[in-house]
C-alpha positions in Angstrom: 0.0 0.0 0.0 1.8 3.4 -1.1 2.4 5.9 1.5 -0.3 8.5 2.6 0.5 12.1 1.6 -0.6 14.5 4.1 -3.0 17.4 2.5 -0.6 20.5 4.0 2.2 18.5 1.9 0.4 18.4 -1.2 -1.1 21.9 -1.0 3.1 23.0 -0.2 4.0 20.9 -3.7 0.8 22.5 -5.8 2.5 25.8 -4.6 5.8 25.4 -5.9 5.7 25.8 -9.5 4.0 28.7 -9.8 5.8 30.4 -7.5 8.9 29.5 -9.4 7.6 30.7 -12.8 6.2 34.1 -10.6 9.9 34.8 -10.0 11.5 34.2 -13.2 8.8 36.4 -15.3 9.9 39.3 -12.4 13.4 38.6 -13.1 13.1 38.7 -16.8 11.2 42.0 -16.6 14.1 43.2 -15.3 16.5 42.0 -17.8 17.3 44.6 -20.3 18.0 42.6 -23.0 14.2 41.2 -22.6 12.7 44.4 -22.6 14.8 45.3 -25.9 13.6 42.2 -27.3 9.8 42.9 -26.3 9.7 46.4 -28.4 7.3 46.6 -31.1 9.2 45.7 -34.5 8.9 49.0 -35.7 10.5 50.9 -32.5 13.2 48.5 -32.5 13.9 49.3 -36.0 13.9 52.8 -35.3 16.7 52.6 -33.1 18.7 50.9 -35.2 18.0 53.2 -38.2 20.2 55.5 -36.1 23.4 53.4 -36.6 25.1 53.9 -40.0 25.2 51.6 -43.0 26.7 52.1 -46.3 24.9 54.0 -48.5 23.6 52.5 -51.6 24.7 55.5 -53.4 28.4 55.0 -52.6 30.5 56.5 -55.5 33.8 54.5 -55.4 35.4 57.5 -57.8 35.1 59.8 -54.9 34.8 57.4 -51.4 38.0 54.9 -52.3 37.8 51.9 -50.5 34.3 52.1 -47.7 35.5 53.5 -44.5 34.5 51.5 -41.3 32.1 53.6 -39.7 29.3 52.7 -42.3 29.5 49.1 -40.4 28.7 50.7 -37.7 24.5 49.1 -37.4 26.3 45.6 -38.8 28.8 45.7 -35.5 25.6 46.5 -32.4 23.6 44.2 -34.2 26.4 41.5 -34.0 26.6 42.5 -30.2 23.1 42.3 -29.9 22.8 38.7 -31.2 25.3 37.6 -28.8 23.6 38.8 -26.1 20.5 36.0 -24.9 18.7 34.3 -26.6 15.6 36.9 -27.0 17.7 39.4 -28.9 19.5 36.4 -31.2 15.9 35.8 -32.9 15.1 39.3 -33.0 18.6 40.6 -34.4 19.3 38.2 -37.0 17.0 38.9 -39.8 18.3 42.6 -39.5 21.8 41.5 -39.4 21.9 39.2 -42.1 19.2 41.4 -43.8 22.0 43.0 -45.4 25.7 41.3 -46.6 28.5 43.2 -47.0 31.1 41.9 -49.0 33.0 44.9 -48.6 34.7 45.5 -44.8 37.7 45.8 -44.8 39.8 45.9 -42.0 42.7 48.6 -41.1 45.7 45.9 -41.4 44.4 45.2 -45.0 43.3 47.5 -46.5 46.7 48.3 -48.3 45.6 44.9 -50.0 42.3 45.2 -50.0 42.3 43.6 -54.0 43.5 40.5 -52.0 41.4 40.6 -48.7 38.0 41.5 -50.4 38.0 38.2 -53.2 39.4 36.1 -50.6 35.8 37.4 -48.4 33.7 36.4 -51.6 34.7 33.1 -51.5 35.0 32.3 -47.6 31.4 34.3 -46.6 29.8 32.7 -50.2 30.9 28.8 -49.8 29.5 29.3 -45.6 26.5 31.0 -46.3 25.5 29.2 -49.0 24.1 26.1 -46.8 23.3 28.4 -43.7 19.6 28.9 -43.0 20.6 33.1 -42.7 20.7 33.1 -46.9 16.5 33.5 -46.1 17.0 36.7 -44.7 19.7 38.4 -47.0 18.1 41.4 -49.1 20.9 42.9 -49.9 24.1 42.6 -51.3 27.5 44.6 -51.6 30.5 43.3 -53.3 34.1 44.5 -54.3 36.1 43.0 -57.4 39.8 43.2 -58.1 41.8 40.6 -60.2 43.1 38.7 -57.6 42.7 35.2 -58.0 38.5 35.8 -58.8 38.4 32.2 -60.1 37.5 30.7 -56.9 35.4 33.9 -55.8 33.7 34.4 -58.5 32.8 30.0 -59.1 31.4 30.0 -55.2 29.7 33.3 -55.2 27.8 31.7 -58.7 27.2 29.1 -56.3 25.7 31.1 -53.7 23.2 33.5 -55.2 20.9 31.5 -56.4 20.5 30.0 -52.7 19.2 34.0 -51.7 15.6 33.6 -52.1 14.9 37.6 -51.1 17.7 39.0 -52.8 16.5 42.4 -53.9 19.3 44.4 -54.5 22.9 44.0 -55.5 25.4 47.0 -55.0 28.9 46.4 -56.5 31.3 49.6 -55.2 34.1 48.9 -57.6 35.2 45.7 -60.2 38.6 45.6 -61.7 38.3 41.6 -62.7 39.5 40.7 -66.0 36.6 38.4 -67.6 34.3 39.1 -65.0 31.6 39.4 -67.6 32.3 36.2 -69.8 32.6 34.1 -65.9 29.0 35.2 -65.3 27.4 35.0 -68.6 28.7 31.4 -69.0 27.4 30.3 -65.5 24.0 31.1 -67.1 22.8 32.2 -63.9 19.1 34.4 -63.3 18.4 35.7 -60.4 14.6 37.3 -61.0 14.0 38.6 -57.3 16.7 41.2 -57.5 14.5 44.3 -58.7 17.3 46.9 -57.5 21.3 47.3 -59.2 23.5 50.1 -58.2 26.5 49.1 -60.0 29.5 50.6 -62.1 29.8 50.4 -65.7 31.8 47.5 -65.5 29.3 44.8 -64.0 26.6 45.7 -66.4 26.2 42.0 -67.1 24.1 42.2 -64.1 21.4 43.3 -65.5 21.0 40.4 -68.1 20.8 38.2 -65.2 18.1 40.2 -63.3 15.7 40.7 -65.6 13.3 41.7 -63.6 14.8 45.0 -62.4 12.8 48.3 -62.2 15.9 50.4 -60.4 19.6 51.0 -61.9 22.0 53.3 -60.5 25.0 54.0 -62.1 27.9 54.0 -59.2 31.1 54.3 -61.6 32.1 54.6 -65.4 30.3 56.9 -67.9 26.9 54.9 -67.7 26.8 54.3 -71.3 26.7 50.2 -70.5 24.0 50.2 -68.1 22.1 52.5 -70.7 22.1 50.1 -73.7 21.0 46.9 -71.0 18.0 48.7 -69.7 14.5 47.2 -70.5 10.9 48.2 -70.6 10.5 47.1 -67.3 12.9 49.8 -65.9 11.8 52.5 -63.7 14.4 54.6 -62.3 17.8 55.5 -63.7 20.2 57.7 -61.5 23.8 58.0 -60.5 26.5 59.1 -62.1 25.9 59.4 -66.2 28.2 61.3 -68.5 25.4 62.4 -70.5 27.9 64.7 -72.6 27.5 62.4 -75.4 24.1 63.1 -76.6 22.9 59.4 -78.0 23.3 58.2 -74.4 19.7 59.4 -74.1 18.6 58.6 -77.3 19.6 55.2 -76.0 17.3 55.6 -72.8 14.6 56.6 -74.3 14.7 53.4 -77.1 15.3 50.9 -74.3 13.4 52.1 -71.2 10.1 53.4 -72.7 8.2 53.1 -68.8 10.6 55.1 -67.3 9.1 57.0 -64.4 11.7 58.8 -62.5 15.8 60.2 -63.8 18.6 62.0 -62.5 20.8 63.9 -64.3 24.3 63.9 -62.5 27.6 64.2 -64.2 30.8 61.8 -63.5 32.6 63.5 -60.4 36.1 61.9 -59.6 38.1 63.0 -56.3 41.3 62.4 -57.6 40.7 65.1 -61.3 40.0 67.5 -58.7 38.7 71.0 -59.7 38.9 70.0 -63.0 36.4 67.1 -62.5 34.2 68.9 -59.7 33.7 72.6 -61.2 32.9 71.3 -64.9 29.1 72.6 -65.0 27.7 70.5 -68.1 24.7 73.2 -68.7 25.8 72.9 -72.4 25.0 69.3 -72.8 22.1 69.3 -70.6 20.3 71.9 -72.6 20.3 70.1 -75.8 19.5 66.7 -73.9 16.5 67.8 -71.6 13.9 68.6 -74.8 14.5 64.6 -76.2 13.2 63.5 -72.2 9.6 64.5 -73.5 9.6 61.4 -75.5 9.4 59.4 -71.9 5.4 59.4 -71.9 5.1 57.9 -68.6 8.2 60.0 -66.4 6.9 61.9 -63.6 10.0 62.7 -61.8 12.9 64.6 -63.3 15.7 65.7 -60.8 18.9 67.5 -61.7 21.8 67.1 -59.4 24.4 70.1 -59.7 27.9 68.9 -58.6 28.8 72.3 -56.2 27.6 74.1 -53.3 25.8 76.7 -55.4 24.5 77.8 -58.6 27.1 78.5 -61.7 26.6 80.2 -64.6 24.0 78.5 -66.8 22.1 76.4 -63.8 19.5 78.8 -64.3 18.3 78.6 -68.0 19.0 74.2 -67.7 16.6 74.4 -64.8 13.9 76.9 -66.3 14.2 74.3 -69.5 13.3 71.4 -67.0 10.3 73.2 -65.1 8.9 74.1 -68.8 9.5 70.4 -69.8 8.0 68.8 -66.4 5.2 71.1 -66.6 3.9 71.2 -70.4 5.7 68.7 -71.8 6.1 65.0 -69.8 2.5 63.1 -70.6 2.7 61.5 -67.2 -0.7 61.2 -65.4 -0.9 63.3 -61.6 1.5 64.4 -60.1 4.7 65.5 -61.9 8.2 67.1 -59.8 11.1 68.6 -60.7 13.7 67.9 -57.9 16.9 70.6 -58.3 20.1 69.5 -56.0 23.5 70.4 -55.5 25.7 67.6 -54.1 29.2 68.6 -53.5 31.2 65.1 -54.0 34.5 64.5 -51.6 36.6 67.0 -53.2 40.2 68.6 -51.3 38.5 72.2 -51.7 36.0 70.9 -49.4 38.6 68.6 -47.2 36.1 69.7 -44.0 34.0 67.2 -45.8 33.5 63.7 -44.4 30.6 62.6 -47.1 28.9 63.9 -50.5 27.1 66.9 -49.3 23.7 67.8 -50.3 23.9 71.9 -49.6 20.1 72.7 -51.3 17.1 70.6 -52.8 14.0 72.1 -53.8 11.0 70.2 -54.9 8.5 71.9 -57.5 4.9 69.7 -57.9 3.0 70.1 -61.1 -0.6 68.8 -62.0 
């Protein structure tokens, strides 16, 4: 016959566990990493919004090589993860949300050609079979021609494994063949909708046929121009439009376009002579063939100095007459006018590109 169990003892035991689990939710309402972790979504992403990240409109011709403060968000989030276990499952889609191919660190970056391929193919092969590929949206590389075989072979490997890729940013490519090493791995990746990419890599866009966004971020543009589609959007960046069948050329190939920037080529290291070469000239002749583009609604003309120059004046009053009377977009149409002074040694107070004025002008 089993022992009798007096009723104070079993009224002591039914007591036990709840008091436990009382004590533990008061201790974890006091843990600050909970708390963090407990934060709508949206504040939570707030805060982080406040670290930097590398902008996608980095312009290798006048950063160099990304400077380590724009890993700033990638190195609390990091912290955060290792933190409990809470702020792991909340931190890790952000972290891995974007992968930068592109740190450098202080000791290398005197061979950063070697460092950054090497990156390519450790952080492609080890991602490629780790369940964070579902989270990466977007993507930042570096080329040089050190030894891209293997880089280049497991990054192939790797991209079609990103299921939510949506944007690819390249900040510079200086590989031999890099073209004919992607076309022949007959690779498409039709979730990427977004490319801000130099000249170089324009291949990219044969293999993301579904994008709506190119930004040129080095060269003279005229590559990315003659790859555009119907499905294209927005072209910006850094164009030389001084040659005048460059937009003859956009307007052929990207019939739907709905937004363009005009900005000129600006390289740190021609100096004056790159920064204080005002292409009013060019841009007169070129802005009255834009009112072919039946379905643009946003024209905005980036000026590369603090204020205006000789000739800004008649290029912009020839855009407000052409946004106004002339562009068949239905609603709303806007002329943007900016000046964004690139890193330049007149300006060496200058830690960034500068926007000194943007005005906005809305037509009906």
């Amino acid at each position: 016959m089993p022992p009798r169990t007096s009723r104070r003892r079993l009224e002591h035991s039914s007591d036990e566990e709840p008091a436990s689990e009382l004590q533990n939710a008061v201790q974890d309402d006091k843990n600050p990493n909970v708390r963090l972790a407990q934060l709508p979504p949206e504040l939570f992403d707030a805060i982080i919004e406040d670290y930097t990240t590398l902008p996608l409109a980095f312009y290798y011709d006048t950063h160099d090589i990304p400077d380590l403060k724009y890993y700033e968000r990638n190195d609390v989030l990091t912290a955060l993860s290792q933190t409990c276990t809470a702020l792991r499952e909340v931190t890790l889609p952000r972290l891995w949300a974007r992968l930068d191919i592109c740190r450098v660190p202080e000791k290398s970056r005197a061979t950063w050609y070697k460092y950054t391929m090497l990156a390519i193919e450790r952080k492609a092969k080890g991602i490629a079979d780790s369940p964070v590929r579902h989270y990466v949206r977007t993507l930042t590389l570096m080329f040089s021609k050190s030894k891209p075989d293997a880089a280049l072979a497991a990054l192939w490997k790797m991209l079609p494994k990103l299921p939510n890729l949506r944007t690819i940013q390249v900040i510079t490519c200086k590989t031999p063949g890099f073209a004919k090493s992607l076309t022949d791995s007959k690779l498409e990746l039709p979730n990427v909708t977004s490319l801000y990419i130099p000249d170089q890599v324009s291949v990219f866009q044969k293999i993301c046929p579904n994008v709506t966004h190119v930004c040129c971020a080095g060269g003279q543009g005229g590559a990315l121009l003659s790859a555009l589609t119907d499905k294209t959007e927005i072209v910006d960046g850094m164009i030389d439009w001084k040659n005048l069948q460059l937009v003859d050329r956009l307007v052929k190939k990207a019939p739907n376009l709905l937004k363009l920037e005009l900005r000129r080529p600006v390289n740190n290291g021609l100096g004056i002579l790159s920064q204080n070469s005002i292409p009013a000239d060019e841009w007169k002749q070129l802005i009255p063939k834009l009112a072919a583009l039946k379905k643009l609604g946003e024209l905005v003309l980036t000026f590369p100095s603090k204020e205006d120059h000789p000739g800004d004046a008649a290029v912009v009053e020839l855009a407000r007459t052409l946004v106004r009377d002339r562009l068949g977009a239905p609603g709303e149409r806007k002329l943007v006018v900016r000046h964004v002074v690139a890193l330049h040694y007149e300006y060496a107070e200058m830690e960034e590109d500068t926007m000194t004025s943007c005005t906005v002008e809305r037509f009906e």
